[in-house]
N, C-alpha and C positions, 0 to 999 in steps of 0.2 A: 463263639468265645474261644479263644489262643490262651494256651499255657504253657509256658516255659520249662525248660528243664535240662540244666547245661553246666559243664564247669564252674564253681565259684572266683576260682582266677580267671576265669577266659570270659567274665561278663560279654554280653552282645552290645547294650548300650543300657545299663541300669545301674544306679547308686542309691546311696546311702538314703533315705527319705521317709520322717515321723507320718508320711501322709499315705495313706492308701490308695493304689493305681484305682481309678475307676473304667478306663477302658476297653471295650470286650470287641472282638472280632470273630465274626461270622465267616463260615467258609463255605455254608452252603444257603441257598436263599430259603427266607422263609415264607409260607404262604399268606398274605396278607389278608385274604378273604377270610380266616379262621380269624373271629370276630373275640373268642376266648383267650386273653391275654393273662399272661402271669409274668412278675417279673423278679429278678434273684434280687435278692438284698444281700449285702456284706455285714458281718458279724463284727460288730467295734469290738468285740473281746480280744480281739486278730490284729489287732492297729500297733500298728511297730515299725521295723526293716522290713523292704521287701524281701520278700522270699524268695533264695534264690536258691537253683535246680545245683544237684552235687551230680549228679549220673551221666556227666555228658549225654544227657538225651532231652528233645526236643517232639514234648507231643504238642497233635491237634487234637481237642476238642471235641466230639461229636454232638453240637445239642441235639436235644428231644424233642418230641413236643406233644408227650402224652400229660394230662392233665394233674400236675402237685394240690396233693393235699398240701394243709397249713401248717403240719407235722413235720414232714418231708422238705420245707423247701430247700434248694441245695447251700451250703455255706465253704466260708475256705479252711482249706483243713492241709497240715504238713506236706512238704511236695514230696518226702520220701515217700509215700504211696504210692508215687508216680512208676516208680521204678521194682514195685512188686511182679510177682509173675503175674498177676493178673490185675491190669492196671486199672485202679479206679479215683476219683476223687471224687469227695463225696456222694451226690446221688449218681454221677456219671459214667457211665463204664467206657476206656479207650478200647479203642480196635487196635489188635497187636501190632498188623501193618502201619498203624500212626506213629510209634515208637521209633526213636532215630537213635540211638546208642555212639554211634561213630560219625567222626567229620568224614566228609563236610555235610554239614545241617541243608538240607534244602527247605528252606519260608521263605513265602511269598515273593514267588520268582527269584529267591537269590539263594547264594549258595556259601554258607557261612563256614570257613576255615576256623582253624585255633587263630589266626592273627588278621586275615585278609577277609574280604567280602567282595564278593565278584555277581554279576548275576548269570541268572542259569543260560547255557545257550540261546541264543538269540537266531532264529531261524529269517536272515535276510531275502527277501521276494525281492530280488532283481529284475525278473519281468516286469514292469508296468504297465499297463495297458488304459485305466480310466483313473479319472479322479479318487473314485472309495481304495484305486490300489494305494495311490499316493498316499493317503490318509493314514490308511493303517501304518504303514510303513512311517511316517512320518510320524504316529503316536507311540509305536516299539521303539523308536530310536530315543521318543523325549525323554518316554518313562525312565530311559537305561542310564543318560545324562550325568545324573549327580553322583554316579559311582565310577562311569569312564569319561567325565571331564570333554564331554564331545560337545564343543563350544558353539555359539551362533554362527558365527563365521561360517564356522567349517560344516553345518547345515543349512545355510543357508542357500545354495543351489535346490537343494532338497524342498524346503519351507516357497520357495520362488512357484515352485509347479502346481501350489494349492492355490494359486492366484487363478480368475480368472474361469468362467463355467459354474454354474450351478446346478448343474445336473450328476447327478451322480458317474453316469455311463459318461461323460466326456471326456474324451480322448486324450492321453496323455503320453508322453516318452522323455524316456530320461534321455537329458542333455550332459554334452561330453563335462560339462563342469558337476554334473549330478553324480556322473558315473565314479569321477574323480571324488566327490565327497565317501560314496560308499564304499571303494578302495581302503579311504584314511579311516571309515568308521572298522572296518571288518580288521583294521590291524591294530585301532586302540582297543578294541573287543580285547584281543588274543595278548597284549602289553600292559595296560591299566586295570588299576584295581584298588579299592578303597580297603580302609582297617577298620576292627573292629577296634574300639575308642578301652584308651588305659583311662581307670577311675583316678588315677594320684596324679594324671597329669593334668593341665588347662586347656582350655580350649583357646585358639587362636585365630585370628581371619587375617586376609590377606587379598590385595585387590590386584588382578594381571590383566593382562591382555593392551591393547591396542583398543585408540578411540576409533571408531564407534564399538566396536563390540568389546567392554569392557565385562571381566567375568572376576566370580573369587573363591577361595579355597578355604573351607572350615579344615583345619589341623590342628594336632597338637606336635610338641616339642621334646625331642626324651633328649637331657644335657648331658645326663647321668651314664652313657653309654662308658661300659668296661672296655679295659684292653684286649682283653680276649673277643670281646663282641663289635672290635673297629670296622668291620666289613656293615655291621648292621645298619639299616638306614635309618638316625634321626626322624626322619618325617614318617609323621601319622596321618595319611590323611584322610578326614572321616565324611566328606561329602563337598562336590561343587554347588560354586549358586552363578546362576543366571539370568541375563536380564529377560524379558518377554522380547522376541522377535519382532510382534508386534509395537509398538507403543502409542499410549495415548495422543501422546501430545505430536505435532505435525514440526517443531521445534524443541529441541531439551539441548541443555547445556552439558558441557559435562560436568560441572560439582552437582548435577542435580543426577544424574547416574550415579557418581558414587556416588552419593545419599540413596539410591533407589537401591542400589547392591545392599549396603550397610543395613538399612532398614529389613531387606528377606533375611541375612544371614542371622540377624540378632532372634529375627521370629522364627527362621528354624532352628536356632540351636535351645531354644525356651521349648519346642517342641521337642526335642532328643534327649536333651538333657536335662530340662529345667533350671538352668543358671544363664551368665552372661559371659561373653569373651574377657579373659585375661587381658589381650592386647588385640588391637586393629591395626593394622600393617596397610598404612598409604603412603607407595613409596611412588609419590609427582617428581615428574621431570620440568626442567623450564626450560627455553628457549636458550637461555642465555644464565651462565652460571649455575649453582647448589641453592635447593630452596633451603630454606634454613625454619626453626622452629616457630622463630617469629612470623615468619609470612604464612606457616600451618594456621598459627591463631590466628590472627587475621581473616586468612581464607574463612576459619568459622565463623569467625563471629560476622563477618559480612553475609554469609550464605544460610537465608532462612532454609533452605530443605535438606542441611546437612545440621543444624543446629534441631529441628526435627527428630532425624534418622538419628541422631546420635542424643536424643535425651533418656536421663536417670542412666546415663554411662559413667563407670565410676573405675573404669579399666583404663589400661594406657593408650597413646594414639602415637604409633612412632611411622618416621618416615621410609626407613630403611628397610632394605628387605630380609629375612635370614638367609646364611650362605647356603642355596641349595639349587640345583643343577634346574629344579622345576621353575624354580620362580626367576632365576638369571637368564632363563630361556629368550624371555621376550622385554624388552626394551621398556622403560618404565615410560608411560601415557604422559604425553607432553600435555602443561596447562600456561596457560598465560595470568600469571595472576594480575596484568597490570588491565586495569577498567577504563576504558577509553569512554565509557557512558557516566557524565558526568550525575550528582542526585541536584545537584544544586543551579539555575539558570545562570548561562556565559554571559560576559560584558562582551557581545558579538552580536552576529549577523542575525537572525530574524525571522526564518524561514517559516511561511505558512503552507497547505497541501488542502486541497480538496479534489472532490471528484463527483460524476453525476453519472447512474446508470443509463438516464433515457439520452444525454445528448454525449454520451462515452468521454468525454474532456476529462482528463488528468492534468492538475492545475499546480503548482508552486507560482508564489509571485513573494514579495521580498521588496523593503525599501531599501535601496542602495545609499548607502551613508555618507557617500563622499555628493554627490547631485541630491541628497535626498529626492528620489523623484521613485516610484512604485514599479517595478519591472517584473516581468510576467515571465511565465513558460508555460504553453499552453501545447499539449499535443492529446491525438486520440487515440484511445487504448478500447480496443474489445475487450468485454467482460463485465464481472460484476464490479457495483462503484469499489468496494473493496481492492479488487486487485486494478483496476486505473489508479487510483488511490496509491498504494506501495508503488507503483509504477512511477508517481512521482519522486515519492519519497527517494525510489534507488538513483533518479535523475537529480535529487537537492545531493545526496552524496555522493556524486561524480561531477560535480559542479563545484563545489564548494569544498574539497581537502581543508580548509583553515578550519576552525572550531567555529560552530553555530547552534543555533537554537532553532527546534523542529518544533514548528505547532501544528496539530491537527487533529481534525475535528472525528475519527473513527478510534473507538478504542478498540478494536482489533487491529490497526496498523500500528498504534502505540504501544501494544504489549509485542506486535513482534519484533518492533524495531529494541525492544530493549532487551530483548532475549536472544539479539542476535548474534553476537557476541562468540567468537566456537562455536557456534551452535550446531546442532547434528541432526541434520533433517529427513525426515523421514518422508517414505517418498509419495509423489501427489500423483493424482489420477491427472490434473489439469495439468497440462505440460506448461502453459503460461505462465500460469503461478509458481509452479517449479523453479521455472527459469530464472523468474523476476525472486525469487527466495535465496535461489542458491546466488544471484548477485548481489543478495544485500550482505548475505552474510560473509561473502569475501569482501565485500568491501568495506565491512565493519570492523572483521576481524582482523585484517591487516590495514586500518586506520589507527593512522600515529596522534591525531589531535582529536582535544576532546570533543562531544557535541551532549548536547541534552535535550531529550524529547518528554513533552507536555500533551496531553489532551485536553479539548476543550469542546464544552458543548456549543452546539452548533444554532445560528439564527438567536441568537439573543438583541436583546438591547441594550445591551449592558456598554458603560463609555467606554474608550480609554484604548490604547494601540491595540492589545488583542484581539478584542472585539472588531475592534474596524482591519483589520489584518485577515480576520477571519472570514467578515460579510465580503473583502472584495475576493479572496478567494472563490465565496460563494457565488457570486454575481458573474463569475467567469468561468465556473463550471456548467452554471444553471443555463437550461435549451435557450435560443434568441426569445421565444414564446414566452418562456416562465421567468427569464431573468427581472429582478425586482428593479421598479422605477424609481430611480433616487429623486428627490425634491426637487422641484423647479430651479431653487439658486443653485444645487448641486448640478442640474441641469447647464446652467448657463454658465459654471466654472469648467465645467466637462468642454462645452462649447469651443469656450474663449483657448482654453487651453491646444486645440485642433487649431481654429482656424485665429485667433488673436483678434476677432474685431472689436473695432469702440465702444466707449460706455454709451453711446444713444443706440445702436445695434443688438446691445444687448435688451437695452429698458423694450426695444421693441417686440424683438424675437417672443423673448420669454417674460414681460408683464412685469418686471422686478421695478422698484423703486432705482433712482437717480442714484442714491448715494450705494443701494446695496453695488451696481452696474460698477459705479467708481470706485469702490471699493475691489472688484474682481482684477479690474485695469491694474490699480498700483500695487497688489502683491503682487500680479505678476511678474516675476523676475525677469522673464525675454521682454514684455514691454518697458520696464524700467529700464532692463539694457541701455533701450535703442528708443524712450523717447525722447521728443522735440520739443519746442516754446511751439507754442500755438499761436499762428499766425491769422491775420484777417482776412475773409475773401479775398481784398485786393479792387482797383478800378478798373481794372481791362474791361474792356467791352464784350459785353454776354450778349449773349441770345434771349430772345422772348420766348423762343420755343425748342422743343428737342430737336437736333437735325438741323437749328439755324447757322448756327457758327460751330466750326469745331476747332480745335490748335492739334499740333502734330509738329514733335520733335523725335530726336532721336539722344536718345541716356547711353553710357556703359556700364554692366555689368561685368566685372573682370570673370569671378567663378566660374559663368557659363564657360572658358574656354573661345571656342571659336565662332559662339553664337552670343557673343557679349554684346552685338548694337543691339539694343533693342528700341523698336520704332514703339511709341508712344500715340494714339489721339485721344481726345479724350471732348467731350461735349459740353460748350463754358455753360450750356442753362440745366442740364440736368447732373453732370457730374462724370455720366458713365464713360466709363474708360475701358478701350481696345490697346492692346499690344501684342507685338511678336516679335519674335528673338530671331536676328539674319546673321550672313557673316559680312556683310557689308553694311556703306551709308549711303550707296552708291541710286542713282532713279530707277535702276531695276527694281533694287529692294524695297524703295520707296513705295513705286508700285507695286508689290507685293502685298506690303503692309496694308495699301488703302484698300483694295479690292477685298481681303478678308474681313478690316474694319467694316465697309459695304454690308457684307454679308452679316455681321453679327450686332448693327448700331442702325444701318441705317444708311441711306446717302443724305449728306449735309448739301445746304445751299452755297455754303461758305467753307471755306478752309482756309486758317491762319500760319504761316509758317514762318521761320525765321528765312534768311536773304545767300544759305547756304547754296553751294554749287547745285546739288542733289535737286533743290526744290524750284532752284532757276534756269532748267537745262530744259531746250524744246518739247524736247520726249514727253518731259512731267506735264508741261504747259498741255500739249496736246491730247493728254491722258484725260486729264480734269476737265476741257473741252469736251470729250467725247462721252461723260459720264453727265456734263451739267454742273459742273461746281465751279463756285467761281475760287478767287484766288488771290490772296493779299500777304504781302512781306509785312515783318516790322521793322522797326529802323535796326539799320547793319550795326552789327555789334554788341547789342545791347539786350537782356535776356528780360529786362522788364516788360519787354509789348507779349512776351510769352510766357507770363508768371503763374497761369492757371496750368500749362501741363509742366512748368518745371517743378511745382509744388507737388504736380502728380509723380512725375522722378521721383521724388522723394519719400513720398506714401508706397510706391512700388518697393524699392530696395526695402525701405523699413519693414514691410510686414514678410517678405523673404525672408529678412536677418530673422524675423521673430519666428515664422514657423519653420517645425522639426519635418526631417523628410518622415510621410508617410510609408511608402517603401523603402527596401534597402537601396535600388539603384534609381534616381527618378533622372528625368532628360530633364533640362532647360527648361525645355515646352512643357511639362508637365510643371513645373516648380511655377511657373509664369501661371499658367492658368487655376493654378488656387490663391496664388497673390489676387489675380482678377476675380475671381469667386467671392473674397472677401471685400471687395472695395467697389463691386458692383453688389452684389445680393444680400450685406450684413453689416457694412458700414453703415450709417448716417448721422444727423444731425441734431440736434435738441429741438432745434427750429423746422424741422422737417424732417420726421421720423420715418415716411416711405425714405427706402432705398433709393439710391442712383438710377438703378434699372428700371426702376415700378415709376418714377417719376419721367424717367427719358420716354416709355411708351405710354405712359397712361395719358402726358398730353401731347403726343404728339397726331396732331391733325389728320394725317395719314391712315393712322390705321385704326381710327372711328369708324361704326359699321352704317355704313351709308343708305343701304336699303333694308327695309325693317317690310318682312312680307308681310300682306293681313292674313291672321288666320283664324275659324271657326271653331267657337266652343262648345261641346258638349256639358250640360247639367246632368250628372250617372240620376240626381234626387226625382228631377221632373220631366227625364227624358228629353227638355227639348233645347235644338240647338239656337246660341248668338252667335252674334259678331257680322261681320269681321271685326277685328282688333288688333294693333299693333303688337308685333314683337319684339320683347326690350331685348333679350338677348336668347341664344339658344348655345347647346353644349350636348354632348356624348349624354343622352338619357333624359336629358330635361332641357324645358323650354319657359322660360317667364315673358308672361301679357300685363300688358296692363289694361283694364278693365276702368272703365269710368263709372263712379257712384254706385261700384257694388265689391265686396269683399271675393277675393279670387279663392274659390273652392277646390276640390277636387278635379283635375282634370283629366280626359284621355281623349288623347288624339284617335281615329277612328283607326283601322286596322297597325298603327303602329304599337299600337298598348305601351304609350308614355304614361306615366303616372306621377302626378304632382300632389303636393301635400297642401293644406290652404297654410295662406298668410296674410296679412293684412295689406293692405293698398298704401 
């Protein structure tokens, strides 16, 4: 227990109060295992002003802890006692050496003058050697803090060396920016010094510093200073406050600092003095211009954690500093009051973001308004989905400067994109995240247009753009393995939309009805483009079979550039059509064309050609001789006896016009061969739903399997072997028989271990 006893002008930090102090202070430990407890009580007879000490002197205490009768317990009783020759209060006797009669008072490490409070020497350990050096050293300096104003800043080299080891012994050395902190601490030691607090004046706060390390100063004000006392300093100042070095949050803004400053100064000056600030002094700087009082209000009533910090405040809130040489030191904390994050959704852009941990894809994709058509950005980001995730985000705002709307589906990327704003980052273990943080927040905080970011929960079914904004998001984050199968007609829009084939190509493909198939055709917009009247087979003379007759002209393609002939054949009985893009029309090219045709169709018995130089010049003649084909003109001039490949001209260019390049640079011969992919492998008929392709081999006579070997069955049921028997066909793993008047079982070939499943005959 601590008892005062001191100047009634020179109070330390005590006034006027109908309430009685109940706090006591121990100065020597007591033993806990002494299970006999007694405890003082205060005498309400005594309830009034505190008592305050006349004798300038300052005793401690000595409890006891011999055993109070019920008679005896000790009570408070006048502090002139204090200052007898032989000092007692009530039951308690002082030891004479406790007594302090003259300044400066030395409590609890500090050292009380008539007007200043300093603390007692401070014995600085410059050696460092291990972590516990650093610590102590780093806990003398904090405690000393609120009386010599020794800011985070400027401990922060110091604070930097408690990072990192947990062991106590490991090693440590101060760095030249450490040494330089304990220089500036060793000379505000020996310059700075706090006051003891005048009763008749108010108390005041005050915010300084520089963002990030914003600090503030509890003072009072004397106006009242004489003529004869103009040397004297106005300023009282009775303790710093500080933000924690540390901070919770990995993000804070600065109005959420000052609220965090505001909030300790208000709870410690309720703790020193029990009342509240006369005024709060935030003096904000802007960018541009004088903040004015209106934009103060504002700032609050926007800002929940200074609307917090400052409630049942019934004191002033000015902008301005007082004139004094402390507080004009340092630059007043630039703020931006203007909010670039809008609370309301833009008549804008669209912006969705996903991300997936197992297949790392950082996703943004986005309808573009002018094509309305779905555009993507897909790159990989190591880490957690979270940070691929921001990773997009920071790539929607370097993309997109104009104002938009950010949907996504993590609310930890939505609250930091809205707290990104100034924001004052505190720093991360993950240098990734770091990175990707400190570029959102420059790119937020010096963004001129607005955007507004949404969260939304993720895999719903719910209708309507969001949602569907959201799942393709998701569908393009999610691994190839787990990405979700859209519905067959979704299927066959996905299709049409690659590759543009027919509505019977489609009924085939994917099983969809007639009308759904025609219905894919006419919204399509590139088929609308560029389609045609649908004309009739035509009477030219076909073939009976694949390989019978074929036609062969030659189209231009301007775009190709220098490969714009492009030689055409195509097969009048089955449909399938060869081409290749040359730089001539010339019988070389000619023959080039046929030979690859050869290889990818087939050889014809016939070939039909117009009455062109190219197709009448020896060379060709002799070509066709030596391959076996024969060889027939139509009449000169007239493109009717060639109507089945000019109609194919025509299907060729059309489904070009219609598909989009799949890469960014594709050749000629690339663009040519997905034209031919479509109009052999996914085109066909209503009247004939196999393809071009499946119908040019499937009859053609050639490549039926002519010899069918017998082979011997094994029963695994009854051990015993038949046959021979015919085999219908065979293939990589399996082989099918056919078996007369018995249902085909299980089978295996004898050391090849083929396994077949039964079926019926």
């Amino acid at each position: 227990m601590t008892y005062t006893d001191h100047d009634m002008a020179q109070p330390i930090l005590t006034i006027n109060s109908k309430y009685t102090p109940y706090r006591l202070q121990l100065t020597e430990g007591l033993h806990l295992k002494d299970d006999n407890w007694n405890f003082v009580s205060v005498d309400n007879n005594e309830q009034g002003t505190w008592p305050r000490v006349k004798g300038q002197t300052v005793a401690q205490i000595i409890p006891t802890w011999e055993h109070l009768e019920e008679d005896n317990i000790p009570t408070a009783c006048p502090v002139r006692k204090i200052t007898e020759v032989k000092p007692q209060v009530g039951w308690f006797e002082l030891q004479e050496d406790k007594v302090q009669r003259m300044p400066p008072w030395r409590y609890l490490g500090l050292e009380i003058g008539k007007r200043t409070i300093v603390p007692q020497k401070l014995e600085i350990k410059a050696k460092i050697q291990t972590l516990a050096d650093v610590h102590q050293l780093c806990g003398a300096l904090n405690w000393v803090r609120p009386w010599l104003g020794l800011t985070t800043e400027d401990l922060a080299p110091l604070f930097n060396l408690l990072k990192g080891g947990e062991e106590l012994s490991s090693p440590r050395e101060l760095t030249p920016e450490a040494k330089e902190a304990l220089e500036k601490v060793e000379h505000l030691m020996s310059t700075r010094q706090a006051h003891r607090c005048d009763p008749d004046l108010p108390f005041k706060f005050i915010i300084m510093g520089k963002l990030q390390h914003l600090h503030g100063v509890i003072f009072q004000w004397r106006n009242n200073i004489k003529k004869d006392q103009g040397r004297e300093d106005p300023l009282l100042i009775i303790e710093w406050v500080f933000l924690s070095h540390q901070r919770s949050k990995r993000m804070t803004r600065p109005q959420e600092l000052v609220a965090e400053l505001i909030r300790k100064a208000r709870v410690r000056i309720r703790e020193l003095a029990g009342c509240d600030f006369e005024c709060i002094h935030i003096p904000i700087g802007l960018r541009s211009g004088q903040i004015t009082k209106a934009m103060l209000e504002h700032l609050l009533q926007e800002n929940e954690a200074l609307q917090f910090a400052l409630d049942s405040f019934t004191g002033q809130i000015s902008i301005h500093r007082p004139a004094h040489k402390i507080f004009n030191q340092d630059a007043k904390f630039t703020l931006n009051l203007k909010d670039v994050r809008s609370r309301k959704p833009l008549e804008a852009l669209t912006v969705f973001t996903d991300a997936s941990g197992k297949s790392h894809k950082s996703v943004m994709t986005w309808k573009d308004p002018q094509t309305q058509q779905w555009e993507a950005d897909v790159a990989e980001v190591e880490g957690s989905p979270q940070v691929a995730e921001l990773a997009a985000v920071v790539r929607a705002f370097e993309r997109f400067p104009e104002p938009f709307n950010l949907v996504t589906d993590s609310a930890y990327v939505a609250g930091v994109v809205s707290r990104a704003d100034q924001a004052i980052l505190q720093e991360v273990s993950n240098t990734a995240l770091f990175e990707l943080l400190s570029k959102l927040v420059k790119l937020v905080s010096h963004r001129e247009q607005p955007f507004f970011v949404m969260h939304t929960r993720s895999h719903t079914d719910l209708p309507g753009f969001i949602a569907e904004g959201n799942r393709r998001a998701d569908a393009l984050a999610a691994p190839a393995a787990m990405a979700p199968l859209p519905s067959i007609f979704e299927q066959a829009k996905l299709s049409h939309q690659l590759h543009h084939q027919n509505a019977p190509g489609l009924v085939r493909r994917f099983h969809i009805t007639r009308e759904q198939a025609k219905a894919i055709v006419a919204t399509c917009p590139s088929c609308n483009q560029h389609a045609l009247p649908t004309l009739s087979a035509g009477v030219n003379p076909r073939g009976l079979n694949s390989c019978e007759l074929w036609q062969t002209d030659v189209t231009h393609i301007p775009q190709f550039g220098r490969s714009k002939y492009v030689h055409v054949s195509v097969d009048t009985f089955s449909g399938a059509v060869f081409a290749s893009a040359h730089a001539g029309e010339k019988t070389l090219d000619a023959i080039k064309h046929l030979i690859q045709a050869f290889s990818f169709m087939g050889i014809p018995k016939e070939l039909k050609t117009d009455n062109g130089p190219a197709y009448r010049s020896k060379e060709f003649c002799s070509f066709l001789q030596q391959w076996g084909v024969g060889h027939k003109t139509g009449i000169p001039h007239s493109p009717t006896g060639q109507a089945v490949v000019e109609r194919t001209h025509r299907e060729i260019k059309r489904v070009l016009n219609q598909q989009q390049p799949v890469l960014k640079t594709e050749t000629p011969q690339t663009r040519l061969a997905r034209a031919l992919f479509t109009l052999n492998f996914l085109n066909s008929t209503f009247e004939f739903l196999n393809p071009p392709i499946v119908r040019h081999f499937g009859a053609n006579p050639q490549l039926n399997i002519k010899e069918r070997p017998p082979v011997m069955v094994r029963d695994p049921e009854t051990g015993r072997t038949e046959g021979p028997h015919d085999l219908v066909t065979w293939g990589r793993g399996l082989i099918y028989l056919l078996v007369v008047l018995v249902l085909l079982i299980s089978l295996t070939l004898g050391d090849m271990g083929i396994y077949m499943t039964d079926f019926d005959r």
